[in-house]
N, C-alpha and C positions, 0 to 999 in steps of 0.2 A: 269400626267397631261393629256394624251392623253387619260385615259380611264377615268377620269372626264367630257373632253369635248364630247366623247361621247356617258356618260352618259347625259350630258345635250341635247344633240342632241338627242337622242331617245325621251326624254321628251316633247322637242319640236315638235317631230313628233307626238308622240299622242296627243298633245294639238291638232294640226293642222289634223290630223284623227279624233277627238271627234266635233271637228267646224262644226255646219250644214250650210250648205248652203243658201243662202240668199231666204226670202218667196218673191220671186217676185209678183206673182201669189199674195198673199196677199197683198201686198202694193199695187199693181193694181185697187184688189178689192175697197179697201178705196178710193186711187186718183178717178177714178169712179165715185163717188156719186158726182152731180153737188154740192149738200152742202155743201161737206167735203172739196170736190176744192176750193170753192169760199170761205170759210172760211181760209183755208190755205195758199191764195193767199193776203186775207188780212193780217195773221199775217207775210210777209214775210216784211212786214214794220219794223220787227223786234223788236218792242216792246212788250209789253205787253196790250191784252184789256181782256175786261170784255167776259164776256157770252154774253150778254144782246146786246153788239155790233156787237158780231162776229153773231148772229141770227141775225140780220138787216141786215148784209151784205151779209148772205147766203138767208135772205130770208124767214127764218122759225121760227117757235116759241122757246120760249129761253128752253122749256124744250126737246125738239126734236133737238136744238142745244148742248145740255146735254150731248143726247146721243150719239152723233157723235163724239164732243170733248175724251169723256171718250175713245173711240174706238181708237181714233188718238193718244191719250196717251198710251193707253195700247201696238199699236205699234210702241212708240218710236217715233212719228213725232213730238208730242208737248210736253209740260207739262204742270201741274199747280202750280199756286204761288197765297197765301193768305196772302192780307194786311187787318186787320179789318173785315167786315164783308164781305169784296168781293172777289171773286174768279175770278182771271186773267188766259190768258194762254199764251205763248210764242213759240215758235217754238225750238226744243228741240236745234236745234244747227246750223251754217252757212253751216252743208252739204245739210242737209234737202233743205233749199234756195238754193244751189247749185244746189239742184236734180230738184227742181221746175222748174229754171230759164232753166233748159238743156231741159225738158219737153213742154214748154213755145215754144222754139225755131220749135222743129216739130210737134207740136199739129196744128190743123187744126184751123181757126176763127173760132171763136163766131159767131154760125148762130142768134142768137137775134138780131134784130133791135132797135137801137138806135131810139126811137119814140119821146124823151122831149132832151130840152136843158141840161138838167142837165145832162143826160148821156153822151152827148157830149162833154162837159166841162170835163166831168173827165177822159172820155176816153182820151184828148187832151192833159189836166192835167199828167198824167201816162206817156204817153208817150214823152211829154217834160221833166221831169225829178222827178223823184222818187227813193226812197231807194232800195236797192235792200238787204236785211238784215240789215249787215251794212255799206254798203260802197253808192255810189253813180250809176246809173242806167239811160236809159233813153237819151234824146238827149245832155244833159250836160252831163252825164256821160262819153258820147264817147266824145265829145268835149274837155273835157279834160283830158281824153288818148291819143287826138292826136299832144292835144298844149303840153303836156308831151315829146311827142314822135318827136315831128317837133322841141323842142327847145334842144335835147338832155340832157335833166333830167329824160328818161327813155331812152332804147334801145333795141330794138326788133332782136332775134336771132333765125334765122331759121334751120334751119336741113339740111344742103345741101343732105346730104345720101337720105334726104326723098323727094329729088324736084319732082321724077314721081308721087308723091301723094302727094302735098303741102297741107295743112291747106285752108281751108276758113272761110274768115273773118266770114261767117256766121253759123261757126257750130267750136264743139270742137275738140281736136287733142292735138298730143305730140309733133310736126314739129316746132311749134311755142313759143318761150318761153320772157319773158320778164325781163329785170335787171335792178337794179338802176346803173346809174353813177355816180363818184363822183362827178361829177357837181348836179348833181339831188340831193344827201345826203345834198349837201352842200345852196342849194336853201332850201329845204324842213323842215333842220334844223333852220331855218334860220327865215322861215315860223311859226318855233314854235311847228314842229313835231321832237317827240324824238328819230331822227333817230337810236341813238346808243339804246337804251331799246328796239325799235322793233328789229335790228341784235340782241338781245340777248335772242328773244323770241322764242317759238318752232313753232310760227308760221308761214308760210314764206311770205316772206318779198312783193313780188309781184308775184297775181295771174293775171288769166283776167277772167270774164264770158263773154259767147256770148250772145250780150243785143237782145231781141227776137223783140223788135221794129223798134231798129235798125239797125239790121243785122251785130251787127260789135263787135267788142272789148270794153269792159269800163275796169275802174281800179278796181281790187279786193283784198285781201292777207290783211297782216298787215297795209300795207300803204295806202291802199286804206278806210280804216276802221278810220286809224288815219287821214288822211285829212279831212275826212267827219265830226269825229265828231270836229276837229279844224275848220271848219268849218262853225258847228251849234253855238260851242262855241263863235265864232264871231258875233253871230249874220247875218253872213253871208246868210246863210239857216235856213229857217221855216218850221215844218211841216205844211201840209194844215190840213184840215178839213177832206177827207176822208182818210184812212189808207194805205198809201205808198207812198202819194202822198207829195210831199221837192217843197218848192217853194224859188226859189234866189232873195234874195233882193236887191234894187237899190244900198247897200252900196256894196253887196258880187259882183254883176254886175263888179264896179267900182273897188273894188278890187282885184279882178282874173286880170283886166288887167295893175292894177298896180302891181300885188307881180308877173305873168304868163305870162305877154302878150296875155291874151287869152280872144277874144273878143264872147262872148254868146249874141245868139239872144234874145230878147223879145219874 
């Protein structure tokens, strides 16, 4: 047995000798192009759009939107999917959004000036609350990680070992970690989320991103995925018109603080 296991261990060693090392240096490259950004920032709505959209959003023509896409596919950021005659893309997977949403956070503003109303609106838009792949983003988003967290249906566990370098709210780390309580399983079930399917899933159960707006915590992981879209399912949340953009409706308003006690501004 002992020379089976390490047989299998030298294996695993050349697997892990044969692994190249990550093209930073290239995915740099791509992130880079204001196009490629601003197109990528749009699918982090997490659905699927067209060509034809995502060139609107970045700015440029849909056959020079083409070639960018193809470029973001070939490394693994997005992919493509064909229903009928059109060709959609999506963002390859929630790390990709992960890596956006971390980027986001020490990226410098947007030197463009906001010169019409409509930019403003949406800028405003965004930042009151929007999708963040699939979970929820934005000033609802922290608003309710903290009605979560203030009613003990989540609970936040720090690192003591790590207090001379704590976490901050506004950037990521390992000090900081977050768990459901049975109180939380038993609210959220309750709610109509299949808490026991997501414990059974490989994905875990609660993450957090650092929301770049608002400098703080929102809900991420399985459960943060499963509220949102129990959520849209209600009718509680709509998407808006431009892409990321989740607007909460008078009913979902009225709802968080009857199933949450959690009172969201207009």
């Amino acid at each position: 047995m002992d020379e089976v296991a390490d047989r299998a261990g030298d294996r695993a060693a050349d697997r892990t000798e044969r692994e190249p090392e990550p093209e930073l240096a290239r995915a740099a490259r791509l992130l880079a192009g204001a196009s490629r950004a601003r197109m990528l920032k749009a699918l982090c709505d997490g659905r699927p759009l067209t060509v034809t959209v995502l060139a609107a959003e970045a700015g440029v023509s849909v056959p020079t939107a083409s070639v960018h896409l193809t470029q973001l596919a070939e490394a693994g950021f997005v992919r493509a999917e064909h229903s009928g005659r059109h060709r959609y893309f999506r963002l390859a997977g929630p790390d990709v959004a992960t890596a956006l949403e971390a980027l986001a956070v020490i990226a410098p503003p947007d030197p463009t000036p906001m010169t019409t109303l409509r930019a403003h609106s949406r800028h405003n838009a965004l930042r009151r609350s929007r999708s963040c792949y699939d979970h929820l983003a934005g000033s609802l988003g922290v608003a309710l990680m903290e009605g979560f967290l203030d009613q003990g249906l989540l609970r936040r566990e720090n690192d003591l070992a790590s207090d001379r370098h704590p976490d901050r709210p506004a950037s990521y780390g390992r000090q900081t970690t977050y768990h459901l309580t049975p109180q939380g399983a038993e609210r959220f079930t309750g709610f109509g989320v299949d808490v026991d399917v997501l414990l059974r899933g490989r994905r875990p159960m609660v993450r957090y991103c650092v929301d770049w707006s608002e400098r703080s915590h929102h809900l991420a992981g399985a459960l943060g995925a499963a509220l949102a879209a129990r959520l849209f399912a209600l009718d509680w949340l709509r998407y808006g018109v431009s892409p990321r953009v989740v607007h909460l409706t008078d009913a979902g308003r009225n709802g968080l603080r009857d199933a949450f006690a959690i009172e969201v501004a207009d």
